[in-house]
PyMOL Python script that loads the backbone (N, CA, C, O; Angstrom):
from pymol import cmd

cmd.read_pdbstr("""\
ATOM      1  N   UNK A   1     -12.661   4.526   5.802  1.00  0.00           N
ATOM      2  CA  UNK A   1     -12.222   5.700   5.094  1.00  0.00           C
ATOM      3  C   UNK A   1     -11.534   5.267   3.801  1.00  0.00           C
ATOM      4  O   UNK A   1     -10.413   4.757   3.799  1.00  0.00           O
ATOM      5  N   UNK A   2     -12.242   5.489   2.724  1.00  0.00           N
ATOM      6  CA  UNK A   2     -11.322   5.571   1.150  1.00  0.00           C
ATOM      7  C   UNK A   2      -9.777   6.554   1.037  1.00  0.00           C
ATOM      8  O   UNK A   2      -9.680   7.702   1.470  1.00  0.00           O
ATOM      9  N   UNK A   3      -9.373   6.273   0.790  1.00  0.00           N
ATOM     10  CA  UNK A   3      -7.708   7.389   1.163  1.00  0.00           C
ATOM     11  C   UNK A   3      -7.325   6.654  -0.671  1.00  0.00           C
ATOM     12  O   UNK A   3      -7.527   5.489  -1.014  1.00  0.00           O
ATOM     13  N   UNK A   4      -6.874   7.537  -1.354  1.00  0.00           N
ATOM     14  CA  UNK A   4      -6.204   7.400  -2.877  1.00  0.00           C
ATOM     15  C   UNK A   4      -4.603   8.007  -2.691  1.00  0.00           C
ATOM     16  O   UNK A   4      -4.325   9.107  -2.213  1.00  0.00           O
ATOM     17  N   UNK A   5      -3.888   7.254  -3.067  1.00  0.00           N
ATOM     18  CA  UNK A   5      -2.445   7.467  -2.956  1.00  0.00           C
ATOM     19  C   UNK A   5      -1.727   7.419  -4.885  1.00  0.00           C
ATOM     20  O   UNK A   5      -2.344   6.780  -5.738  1.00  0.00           O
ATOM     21  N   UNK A   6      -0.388   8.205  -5.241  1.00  0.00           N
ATOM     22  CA  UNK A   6      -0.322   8.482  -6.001  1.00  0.00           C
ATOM     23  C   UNK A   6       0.985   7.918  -5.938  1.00  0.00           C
ATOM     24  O   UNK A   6       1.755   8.636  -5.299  1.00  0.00           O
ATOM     25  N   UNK A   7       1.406   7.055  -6.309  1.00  0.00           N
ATOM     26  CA  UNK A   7       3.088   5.967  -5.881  1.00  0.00           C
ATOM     27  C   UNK A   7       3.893   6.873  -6.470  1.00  0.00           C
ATOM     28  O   UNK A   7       3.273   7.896  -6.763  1.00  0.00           O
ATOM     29  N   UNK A   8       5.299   6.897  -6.821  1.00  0.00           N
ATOM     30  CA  UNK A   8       6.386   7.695  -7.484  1.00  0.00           C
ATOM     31  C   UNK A   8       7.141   6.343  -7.608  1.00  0.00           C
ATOM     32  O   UNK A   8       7.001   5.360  -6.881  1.00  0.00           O
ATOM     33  N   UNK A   9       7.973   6.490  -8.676  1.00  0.00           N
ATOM     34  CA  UNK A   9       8.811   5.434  -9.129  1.00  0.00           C
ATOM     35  C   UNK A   9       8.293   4.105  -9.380  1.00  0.00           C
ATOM     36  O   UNK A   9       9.123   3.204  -9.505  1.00  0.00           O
ATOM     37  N   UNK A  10       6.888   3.794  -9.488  1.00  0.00           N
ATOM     38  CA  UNK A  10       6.936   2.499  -9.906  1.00  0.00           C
ATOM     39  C   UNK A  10       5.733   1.919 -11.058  1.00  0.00           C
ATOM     40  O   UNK A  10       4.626   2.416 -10.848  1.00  0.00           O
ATOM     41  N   UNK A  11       5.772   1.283 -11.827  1.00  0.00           N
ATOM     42  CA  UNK A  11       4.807   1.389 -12.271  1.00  0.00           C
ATOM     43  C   UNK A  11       3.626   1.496 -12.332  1.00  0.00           C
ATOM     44  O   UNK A  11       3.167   1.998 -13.358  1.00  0.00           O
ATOM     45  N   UNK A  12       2.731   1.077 -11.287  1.00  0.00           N
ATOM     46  CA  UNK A  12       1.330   1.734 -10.749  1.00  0.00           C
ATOM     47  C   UNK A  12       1.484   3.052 -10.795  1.00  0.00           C
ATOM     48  O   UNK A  12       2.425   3.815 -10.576  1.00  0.00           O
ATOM     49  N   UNK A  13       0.037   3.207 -11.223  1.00  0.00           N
ATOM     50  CA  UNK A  13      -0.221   4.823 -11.275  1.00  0.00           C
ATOM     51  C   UNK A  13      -1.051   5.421  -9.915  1.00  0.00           C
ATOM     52  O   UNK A  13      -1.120   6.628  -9.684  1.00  0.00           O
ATOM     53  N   UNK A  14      -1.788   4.178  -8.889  1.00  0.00           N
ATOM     54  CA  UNK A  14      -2.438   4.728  -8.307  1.00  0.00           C
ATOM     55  C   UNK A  14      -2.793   3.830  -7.097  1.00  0.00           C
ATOM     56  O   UNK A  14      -3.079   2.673  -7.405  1.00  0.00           O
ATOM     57  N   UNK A  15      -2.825   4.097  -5.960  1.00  0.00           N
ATOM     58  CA  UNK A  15      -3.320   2.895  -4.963  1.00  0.00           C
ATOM     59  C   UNK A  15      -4.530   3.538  -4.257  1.00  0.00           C
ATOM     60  O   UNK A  15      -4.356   4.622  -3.700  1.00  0.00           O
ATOM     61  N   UNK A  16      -5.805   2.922  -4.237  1.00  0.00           N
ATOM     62  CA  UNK A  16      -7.176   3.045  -3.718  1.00  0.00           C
ATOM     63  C   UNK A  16      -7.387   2.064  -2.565  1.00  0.00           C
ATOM     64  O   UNK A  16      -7.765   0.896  -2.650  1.00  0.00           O
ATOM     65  N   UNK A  17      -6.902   3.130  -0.895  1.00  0.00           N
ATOM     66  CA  UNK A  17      -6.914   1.938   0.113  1.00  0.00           C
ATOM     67  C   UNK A  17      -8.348   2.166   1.228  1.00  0.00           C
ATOM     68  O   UNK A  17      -8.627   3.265   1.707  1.00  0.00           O
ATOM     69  N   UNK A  18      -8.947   1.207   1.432  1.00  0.00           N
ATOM     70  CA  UNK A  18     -10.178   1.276   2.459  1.00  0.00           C
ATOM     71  C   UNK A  18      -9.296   1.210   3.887  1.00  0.00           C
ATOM     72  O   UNK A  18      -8.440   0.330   3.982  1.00  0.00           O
ATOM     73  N   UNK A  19      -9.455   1.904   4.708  1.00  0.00           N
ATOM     74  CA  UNK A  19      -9.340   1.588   5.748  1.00  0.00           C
ATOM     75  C   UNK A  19     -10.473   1.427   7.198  1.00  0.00           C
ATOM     76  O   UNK A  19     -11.504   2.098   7.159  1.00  0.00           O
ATOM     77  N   UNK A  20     -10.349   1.003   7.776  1.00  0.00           N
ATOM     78  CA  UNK A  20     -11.672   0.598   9.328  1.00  0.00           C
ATOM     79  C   UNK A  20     -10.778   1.753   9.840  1.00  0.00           C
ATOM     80  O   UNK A  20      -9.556   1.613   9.865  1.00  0.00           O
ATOM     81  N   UNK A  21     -11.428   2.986  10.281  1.00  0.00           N
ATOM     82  CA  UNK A  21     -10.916   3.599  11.324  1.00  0.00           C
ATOM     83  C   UNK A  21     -10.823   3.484  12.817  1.00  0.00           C
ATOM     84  O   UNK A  21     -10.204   4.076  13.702  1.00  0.00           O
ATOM     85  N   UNK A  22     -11.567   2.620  12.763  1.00  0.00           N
ATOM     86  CA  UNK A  22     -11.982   2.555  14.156  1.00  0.00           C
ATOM     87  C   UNK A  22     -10.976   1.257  14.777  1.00  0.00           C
ATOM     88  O   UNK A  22     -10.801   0.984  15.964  1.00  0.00           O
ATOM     89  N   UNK A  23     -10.510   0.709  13.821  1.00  0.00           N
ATOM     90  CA  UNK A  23      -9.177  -0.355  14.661  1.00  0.00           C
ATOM     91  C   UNK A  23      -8.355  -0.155  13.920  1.00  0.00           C
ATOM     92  O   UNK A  23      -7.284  -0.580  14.354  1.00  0.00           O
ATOM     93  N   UNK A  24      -8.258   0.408  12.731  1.00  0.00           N
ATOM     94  CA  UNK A  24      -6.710   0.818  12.013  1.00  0.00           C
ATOM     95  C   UNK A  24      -6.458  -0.398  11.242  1.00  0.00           C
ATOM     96  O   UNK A  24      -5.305  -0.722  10.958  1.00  0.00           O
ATOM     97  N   UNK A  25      -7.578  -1.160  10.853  1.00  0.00           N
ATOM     98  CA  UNK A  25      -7.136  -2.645  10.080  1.00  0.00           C
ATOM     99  C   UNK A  25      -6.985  -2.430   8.192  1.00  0.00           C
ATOM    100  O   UNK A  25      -6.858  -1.205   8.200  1.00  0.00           O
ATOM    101  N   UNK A  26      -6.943  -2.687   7.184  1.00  0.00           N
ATOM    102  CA  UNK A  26      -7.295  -2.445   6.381  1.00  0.00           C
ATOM    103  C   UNK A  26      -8.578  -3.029   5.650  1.00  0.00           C
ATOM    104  O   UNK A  26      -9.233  -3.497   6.581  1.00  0.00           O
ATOM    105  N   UNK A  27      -9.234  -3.235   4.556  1.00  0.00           N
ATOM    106  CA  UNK A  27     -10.809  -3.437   4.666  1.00  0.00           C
ATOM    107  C   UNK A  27      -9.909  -3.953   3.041  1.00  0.00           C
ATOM    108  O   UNK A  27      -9.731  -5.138   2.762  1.00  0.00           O
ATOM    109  N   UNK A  28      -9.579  -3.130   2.405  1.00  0.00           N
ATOM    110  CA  UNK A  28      -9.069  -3.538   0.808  1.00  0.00           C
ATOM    111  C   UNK A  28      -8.032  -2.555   0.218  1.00  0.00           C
ATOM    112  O   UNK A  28      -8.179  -1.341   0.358  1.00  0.00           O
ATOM    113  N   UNK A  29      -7.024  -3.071  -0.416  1.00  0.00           N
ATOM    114  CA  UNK A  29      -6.045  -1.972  -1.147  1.00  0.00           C
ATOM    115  C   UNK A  29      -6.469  -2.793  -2.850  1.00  0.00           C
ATOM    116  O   UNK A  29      -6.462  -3.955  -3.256  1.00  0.00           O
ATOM    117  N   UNK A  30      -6.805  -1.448  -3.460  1.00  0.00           N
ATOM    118  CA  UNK A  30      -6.909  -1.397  -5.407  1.00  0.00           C
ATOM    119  C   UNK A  30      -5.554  -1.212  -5.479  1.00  0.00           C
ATOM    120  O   UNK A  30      -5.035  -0.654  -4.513  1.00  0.00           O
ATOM    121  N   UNK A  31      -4.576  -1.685  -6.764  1.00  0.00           N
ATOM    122  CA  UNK A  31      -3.754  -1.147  -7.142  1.00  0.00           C
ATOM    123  C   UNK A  31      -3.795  -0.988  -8.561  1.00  0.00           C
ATOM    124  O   UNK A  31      -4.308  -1.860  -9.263  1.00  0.00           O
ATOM    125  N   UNK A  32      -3.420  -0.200  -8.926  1.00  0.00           N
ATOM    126  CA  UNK A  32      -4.269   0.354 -10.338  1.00  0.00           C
ATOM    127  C   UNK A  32      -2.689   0.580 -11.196  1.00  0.00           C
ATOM    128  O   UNK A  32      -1.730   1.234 -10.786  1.00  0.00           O
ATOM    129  N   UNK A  33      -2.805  -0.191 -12.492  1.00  0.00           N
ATOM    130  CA  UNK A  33      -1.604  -0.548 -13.439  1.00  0.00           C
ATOM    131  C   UNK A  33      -0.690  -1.824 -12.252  1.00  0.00           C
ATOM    132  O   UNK A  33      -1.161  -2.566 -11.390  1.00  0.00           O
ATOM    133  N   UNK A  34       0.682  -1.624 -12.699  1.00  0.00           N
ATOM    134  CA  UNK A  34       1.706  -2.199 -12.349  1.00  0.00           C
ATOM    135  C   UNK A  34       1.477  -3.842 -12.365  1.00  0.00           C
ATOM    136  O   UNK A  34       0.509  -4.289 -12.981  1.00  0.00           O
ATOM    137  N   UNK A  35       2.398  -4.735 -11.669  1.00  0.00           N
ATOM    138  CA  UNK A  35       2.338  -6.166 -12.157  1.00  0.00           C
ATOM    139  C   UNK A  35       1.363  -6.580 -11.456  1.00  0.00           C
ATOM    140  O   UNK A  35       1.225  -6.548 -10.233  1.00  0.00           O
ATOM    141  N   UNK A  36       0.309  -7.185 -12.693  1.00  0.00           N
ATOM    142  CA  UNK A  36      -0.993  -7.667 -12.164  1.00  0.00           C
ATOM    143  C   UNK A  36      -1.183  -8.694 -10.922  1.00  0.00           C
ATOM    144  O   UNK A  36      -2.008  -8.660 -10.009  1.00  0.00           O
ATOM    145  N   UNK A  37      -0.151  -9.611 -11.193  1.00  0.00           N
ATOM    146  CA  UNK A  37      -0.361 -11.083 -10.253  1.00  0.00           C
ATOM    147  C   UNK A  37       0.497 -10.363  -8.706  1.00  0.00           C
ATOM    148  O   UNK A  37       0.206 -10.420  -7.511  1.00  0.00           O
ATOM    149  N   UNK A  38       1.537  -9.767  -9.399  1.00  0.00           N
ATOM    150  CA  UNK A  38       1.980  -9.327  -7.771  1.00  0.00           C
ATOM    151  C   UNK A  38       1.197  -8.256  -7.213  1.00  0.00           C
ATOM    152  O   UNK A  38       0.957  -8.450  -6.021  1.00  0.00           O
ATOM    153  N   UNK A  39       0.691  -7.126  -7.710  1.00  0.00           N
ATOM    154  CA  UNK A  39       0.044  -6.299  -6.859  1.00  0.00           C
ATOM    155  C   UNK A  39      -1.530  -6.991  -6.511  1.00  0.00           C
ATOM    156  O   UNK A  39      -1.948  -6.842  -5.363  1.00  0.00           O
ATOM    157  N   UNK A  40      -2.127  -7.515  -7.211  1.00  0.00           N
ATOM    158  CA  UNK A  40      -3.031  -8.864  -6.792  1.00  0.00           C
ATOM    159  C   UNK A  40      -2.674  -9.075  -5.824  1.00  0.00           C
ATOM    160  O   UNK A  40      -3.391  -8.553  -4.970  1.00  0.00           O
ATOM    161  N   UNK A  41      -1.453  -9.894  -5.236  1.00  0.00           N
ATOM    162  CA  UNK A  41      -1.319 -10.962  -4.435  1.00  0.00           C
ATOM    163  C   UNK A  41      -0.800  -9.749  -2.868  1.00  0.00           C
ATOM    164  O   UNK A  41      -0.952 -10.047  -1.683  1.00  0.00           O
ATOM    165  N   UNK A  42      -0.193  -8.417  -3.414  1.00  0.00           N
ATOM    166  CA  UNK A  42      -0.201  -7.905  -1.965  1.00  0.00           C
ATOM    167  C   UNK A  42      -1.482  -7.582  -1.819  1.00  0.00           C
ATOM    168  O   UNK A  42      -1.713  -8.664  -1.280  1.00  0.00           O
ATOM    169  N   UNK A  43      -2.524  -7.063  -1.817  1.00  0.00           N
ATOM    170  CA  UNK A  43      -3.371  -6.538  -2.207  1.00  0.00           C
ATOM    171  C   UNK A  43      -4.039  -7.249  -1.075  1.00  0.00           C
ATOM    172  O   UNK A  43      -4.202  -6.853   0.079  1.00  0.00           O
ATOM    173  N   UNK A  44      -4.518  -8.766  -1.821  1.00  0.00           N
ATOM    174  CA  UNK A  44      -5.073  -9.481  -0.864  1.00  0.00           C
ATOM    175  C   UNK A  44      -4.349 -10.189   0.815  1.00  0.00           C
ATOM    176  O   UNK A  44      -4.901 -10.513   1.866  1.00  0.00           O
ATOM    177  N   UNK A  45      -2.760 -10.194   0.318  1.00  0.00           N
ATOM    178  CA  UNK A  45      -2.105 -10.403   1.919  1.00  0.00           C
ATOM    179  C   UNK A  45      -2.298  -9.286   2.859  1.00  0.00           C
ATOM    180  O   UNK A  45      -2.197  -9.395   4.081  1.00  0.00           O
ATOM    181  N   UNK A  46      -2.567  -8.261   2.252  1.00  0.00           N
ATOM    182  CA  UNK A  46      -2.982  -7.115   3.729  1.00  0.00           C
ATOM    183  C   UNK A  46      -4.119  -6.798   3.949  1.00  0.00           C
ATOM    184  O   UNK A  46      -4.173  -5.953   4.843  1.00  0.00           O
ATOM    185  N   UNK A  47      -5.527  -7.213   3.360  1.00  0.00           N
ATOM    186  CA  UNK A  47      -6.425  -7.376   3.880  1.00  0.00           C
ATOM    187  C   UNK A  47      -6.627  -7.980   5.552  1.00  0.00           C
ATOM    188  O   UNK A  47      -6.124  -8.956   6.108  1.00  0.00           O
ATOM    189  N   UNK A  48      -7.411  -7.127   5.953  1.00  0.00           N
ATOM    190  CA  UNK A  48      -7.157  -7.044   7.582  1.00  0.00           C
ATOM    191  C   UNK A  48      -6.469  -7.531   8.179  1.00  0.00           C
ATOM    192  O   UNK A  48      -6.629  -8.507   8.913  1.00  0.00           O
ATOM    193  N   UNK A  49      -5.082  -6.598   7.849  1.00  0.00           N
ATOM    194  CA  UNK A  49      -4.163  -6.425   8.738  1.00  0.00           C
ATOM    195  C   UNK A  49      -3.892  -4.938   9.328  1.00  0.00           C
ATOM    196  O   UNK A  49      -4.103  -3.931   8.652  1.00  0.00           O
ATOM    197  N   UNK A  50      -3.443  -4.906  10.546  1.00  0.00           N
ATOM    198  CA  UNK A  50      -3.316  -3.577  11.398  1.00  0.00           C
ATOM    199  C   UNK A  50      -2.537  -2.607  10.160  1.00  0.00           C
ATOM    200  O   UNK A  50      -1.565  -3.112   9.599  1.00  0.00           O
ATOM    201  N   UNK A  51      -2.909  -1.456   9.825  1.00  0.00           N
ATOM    202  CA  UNK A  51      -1.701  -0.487   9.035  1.00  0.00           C
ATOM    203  C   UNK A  51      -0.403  -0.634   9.896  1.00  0.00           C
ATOM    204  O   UNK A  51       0.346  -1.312   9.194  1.00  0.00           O
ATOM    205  N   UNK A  52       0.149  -0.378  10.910  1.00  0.00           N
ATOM    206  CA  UNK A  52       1.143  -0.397  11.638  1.00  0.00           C
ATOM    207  C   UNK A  52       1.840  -1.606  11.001  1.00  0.00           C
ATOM    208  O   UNK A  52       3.012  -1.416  10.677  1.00  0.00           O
ATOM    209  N   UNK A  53       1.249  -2.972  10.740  1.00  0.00           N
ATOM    210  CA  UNK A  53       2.022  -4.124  10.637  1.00  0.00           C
ATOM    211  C   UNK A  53       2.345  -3.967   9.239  1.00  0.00           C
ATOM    212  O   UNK A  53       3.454  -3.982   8.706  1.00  0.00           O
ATOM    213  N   UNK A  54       1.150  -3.808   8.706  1.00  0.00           N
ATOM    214  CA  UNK A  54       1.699  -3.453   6.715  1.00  0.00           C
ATOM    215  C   UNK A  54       2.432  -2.766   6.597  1.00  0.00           C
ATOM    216  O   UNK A  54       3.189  -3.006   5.656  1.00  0.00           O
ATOM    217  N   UNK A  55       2.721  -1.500   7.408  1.00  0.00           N
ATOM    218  CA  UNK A  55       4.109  -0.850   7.187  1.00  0.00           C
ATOM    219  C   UNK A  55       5.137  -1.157   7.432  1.00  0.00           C
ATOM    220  O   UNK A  55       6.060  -0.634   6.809  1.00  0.00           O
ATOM    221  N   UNK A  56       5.459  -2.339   8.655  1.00  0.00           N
ATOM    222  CA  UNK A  56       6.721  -2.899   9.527  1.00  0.00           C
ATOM    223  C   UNK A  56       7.079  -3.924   8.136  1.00  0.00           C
ATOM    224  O   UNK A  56       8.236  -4.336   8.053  1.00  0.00           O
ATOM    225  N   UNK A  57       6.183  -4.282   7.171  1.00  0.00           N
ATOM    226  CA  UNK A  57       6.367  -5.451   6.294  1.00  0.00           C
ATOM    227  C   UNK A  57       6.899  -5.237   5.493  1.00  0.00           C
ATOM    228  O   UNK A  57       7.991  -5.770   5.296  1.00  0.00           O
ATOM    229  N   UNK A  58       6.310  -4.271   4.587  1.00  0.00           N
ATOM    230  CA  UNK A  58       6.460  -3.971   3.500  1.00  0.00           C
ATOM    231  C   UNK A  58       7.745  -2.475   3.321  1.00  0.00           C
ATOM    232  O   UNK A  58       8.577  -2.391   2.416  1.00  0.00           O
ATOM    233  N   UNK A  59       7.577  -1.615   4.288  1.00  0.00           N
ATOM    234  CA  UNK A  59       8.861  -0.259   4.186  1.00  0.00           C
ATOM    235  C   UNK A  59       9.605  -1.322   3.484  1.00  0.00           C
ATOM    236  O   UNK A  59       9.608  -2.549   3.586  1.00  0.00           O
ATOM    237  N   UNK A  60      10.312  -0.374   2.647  1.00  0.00           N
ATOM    238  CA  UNK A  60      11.719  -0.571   2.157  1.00  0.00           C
ATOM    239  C   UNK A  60      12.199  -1.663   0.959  1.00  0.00           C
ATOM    240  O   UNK A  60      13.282  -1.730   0.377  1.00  0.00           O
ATOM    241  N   UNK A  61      11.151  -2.380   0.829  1.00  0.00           N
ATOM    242  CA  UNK A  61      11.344  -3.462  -0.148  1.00  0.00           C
ATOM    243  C   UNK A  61      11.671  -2.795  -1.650  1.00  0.00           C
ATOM    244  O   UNK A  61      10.919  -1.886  -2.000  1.00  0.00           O
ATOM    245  N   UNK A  62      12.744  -3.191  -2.553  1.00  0.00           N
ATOM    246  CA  UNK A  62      13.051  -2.652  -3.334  1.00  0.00           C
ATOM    247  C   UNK A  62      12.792  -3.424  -4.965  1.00  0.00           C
ATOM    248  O   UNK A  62      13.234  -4.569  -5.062  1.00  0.00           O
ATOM    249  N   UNK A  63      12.057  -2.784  -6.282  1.00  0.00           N
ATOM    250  CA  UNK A  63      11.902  -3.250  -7.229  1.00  0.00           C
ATOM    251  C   UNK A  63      13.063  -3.213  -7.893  1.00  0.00           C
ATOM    252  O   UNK A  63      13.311  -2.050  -8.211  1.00  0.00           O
ATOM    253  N   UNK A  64      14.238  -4.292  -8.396  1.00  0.00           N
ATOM    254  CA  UNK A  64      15.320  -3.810  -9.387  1.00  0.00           C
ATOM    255  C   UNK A  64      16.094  -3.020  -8.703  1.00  0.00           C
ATOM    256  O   UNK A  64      16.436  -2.934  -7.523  1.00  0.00           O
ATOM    257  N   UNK A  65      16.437  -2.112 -10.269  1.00  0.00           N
ATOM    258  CA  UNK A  65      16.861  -0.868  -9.461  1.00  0.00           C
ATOM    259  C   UNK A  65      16.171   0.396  -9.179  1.00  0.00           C
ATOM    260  O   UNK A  65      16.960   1.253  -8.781  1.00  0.00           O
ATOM    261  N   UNK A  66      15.409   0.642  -9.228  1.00  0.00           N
ATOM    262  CA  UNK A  66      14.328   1.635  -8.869  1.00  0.00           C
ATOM    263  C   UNK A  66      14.366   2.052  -7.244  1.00  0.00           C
ATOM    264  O   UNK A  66      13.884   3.139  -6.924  1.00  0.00           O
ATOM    265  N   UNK A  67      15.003   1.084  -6.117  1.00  0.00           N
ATOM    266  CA  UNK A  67      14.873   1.909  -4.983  1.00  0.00           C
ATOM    267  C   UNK A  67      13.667   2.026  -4.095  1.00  0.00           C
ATOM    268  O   UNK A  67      13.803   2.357  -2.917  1.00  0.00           O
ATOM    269  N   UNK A  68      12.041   1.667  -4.819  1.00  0.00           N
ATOM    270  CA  UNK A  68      11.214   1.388  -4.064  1.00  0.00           C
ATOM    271  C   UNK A  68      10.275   0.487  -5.219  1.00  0.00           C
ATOM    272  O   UNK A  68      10.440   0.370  -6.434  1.00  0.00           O
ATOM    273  N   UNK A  69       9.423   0.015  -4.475  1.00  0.00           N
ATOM    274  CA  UNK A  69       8.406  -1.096  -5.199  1.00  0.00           C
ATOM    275  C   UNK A  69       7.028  -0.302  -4.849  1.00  0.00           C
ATOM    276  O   UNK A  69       6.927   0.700  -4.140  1.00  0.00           O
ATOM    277  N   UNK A  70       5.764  -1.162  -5.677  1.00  0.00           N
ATOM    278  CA  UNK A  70       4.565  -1.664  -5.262  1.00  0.00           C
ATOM    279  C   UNK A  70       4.386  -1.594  -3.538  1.00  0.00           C
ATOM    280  O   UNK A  70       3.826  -0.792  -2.791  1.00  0.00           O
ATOM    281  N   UNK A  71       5.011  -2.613  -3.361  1.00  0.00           N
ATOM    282  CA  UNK A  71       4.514  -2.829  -1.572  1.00  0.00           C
ATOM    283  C   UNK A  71       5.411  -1.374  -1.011  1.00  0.00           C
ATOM    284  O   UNK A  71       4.645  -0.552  -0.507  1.00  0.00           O
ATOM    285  N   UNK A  72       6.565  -1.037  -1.020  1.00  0.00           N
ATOM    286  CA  UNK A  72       7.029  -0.080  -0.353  1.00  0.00           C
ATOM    287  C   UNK A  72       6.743   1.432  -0.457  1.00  0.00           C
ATOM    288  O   UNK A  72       6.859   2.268   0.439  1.00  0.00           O
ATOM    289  N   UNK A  73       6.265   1.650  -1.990  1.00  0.00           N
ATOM    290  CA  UNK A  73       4.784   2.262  -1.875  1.00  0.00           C
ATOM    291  C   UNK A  73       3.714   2.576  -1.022  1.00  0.00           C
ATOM    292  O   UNK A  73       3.454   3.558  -0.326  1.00  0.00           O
ATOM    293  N   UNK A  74       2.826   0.871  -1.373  1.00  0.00           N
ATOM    294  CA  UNK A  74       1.947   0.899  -0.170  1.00  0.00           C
ATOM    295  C   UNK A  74       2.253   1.323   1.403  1.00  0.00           C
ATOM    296  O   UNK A  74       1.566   2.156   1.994  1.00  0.00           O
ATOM    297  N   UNK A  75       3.096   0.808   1.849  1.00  0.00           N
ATOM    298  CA  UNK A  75       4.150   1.512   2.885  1.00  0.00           C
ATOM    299  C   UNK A  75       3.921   2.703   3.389  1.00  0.00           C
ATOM    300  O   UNK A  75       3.467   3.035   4.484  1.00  0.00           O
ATOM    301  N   UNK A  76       4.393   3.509   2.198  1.00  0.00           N
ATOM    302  CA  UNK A  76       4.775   5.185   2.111  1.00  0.00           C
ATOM    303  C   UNK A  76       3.237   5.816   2.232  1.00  0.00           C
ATOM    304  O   UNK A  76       3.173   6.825   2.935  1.00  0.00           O
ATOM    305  N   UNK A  77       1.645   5.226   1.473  1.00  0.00           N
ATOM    306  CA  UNK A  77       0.971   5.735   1.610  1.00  0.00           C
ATOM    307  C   UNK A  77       0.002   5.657   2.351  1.00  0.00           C
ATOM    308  O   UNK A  77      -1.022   6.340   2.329  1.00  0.00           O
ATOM    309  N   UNK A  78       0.397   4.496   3.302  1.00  0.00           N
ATOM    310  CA  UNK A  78      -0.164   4.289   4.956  1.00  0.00           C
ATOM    311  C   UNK A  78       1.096   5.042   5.546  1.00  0.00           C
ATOM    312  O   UNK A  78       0.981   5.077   6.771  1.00  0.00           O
ATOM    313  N   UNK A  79       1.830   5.430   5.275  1.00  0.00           N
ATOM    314  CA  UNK A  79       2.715   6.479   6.740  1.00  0.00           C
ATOM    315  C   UNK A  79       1.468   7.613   6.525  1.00  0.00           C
ATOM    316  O   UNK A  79       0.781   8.031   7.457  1.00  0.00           O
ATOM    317  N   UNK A  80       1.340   7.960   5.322  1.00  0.00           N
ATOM    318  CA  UNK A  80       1.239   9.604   4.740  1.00  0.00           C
ATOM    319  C   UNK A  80      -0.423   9.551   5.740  1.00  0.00           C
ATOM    320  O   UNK A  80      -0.643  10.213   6.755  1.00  0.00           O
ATOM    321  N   UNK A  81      -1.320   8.643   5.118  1.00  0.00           N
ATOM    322  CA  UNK A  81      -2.224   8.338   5.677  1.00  0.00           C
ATOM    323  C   UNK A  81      -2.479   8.634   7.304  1.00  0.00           C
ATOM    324  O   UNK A  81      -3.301   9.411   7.789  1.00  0.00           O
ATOM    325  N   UNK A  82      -1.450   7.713   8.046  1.00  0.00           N
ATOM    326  CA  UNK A  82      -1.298   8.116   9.224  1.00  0.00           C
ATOM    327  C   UNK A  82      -0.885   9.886  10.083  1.00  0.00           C
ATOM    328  O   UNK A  82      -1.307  10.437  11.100  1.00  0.00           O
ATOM    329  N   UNK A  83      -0.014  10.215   9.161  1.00  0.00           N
ATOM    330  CA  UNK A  83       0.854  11.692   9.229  1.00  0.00           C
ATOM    331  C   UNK A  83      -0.729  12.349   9.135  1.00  0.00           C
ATOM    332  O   UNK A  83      -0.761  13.260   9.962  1.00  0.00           O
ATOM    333  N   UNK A  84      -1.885  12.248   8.529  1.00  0.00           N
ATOM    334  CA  UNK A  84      -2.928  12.655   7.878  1.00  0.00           C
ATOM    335  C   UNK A  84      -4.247  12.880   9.028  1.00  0.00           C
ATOM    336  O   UNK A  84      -5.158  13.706   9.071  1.00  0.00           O
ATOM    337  N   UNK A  85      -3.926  11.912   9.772  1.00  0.00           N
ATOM    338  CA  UNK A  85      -5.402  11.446  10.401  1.00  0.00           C
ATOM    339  C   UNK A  85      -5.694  12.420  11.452  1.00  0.00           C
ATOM    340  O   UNK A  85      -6.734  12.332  12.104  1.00  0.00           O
TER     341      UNK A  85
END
""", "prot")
cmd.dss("prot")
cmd.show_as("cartoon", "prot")
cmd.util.cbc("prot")
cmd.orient("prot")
C-alpha cells in the first residue's frame, strides 16, 4: 500500500511510504525536501522493518528546537497510517 504523509514542523514537505500489508513491514519510505544525507539514511534504515518497531524508534526524536524531526514525523505518519487501516 502507497500511504503519502504531510510532516508539520519540519522541513520536508512530504513522506511517500510503501508498505507490505500483509506483514506490516515497510517496502520503502521517499522523503521529499529536508536534509538530504539524513533523510537518505532513515529512509534506507527502515526498510523492512515491522511499522510497530519504526515507531518504538523513531517517536519522539527531536530536531533543535522545533520539538519534532524527520524520523519523528515518520513516526507520526505510521501511527496515522495504522489509526487508518
Amino acid at each position: 500500500m502507497k500511504y503519502t504523509y504531510k510532516p508539520e514542523g519540519t522541513c520536508s514537505v512530504q513522506m511517500d511510504i510503501d508498505i507490505n500489508e500483509e506483514n506490516d513491514t515497510i517496502n520503502s519510505v521517499k522523503i521529499v525536501r529536508g536534509c538530504p544525507g539524513n533523510t537518505l539514511g532513515v529512509s534506507k534504515l527502515v526498510e523492512g522493518r515491522k511499522v510497530d518497531e519504526v515507531i518504538s524508534i523513531l517517536e519522539g526524536i527531536p530536531c533543535g528546537y522545533r520539538g519534532t524531526s524527520c524520523p519523528d514525523q515518520l513516526a507520526k505518519a505510521l501511527k496515522k497510517y495504522k489509526d487508518n487501516k
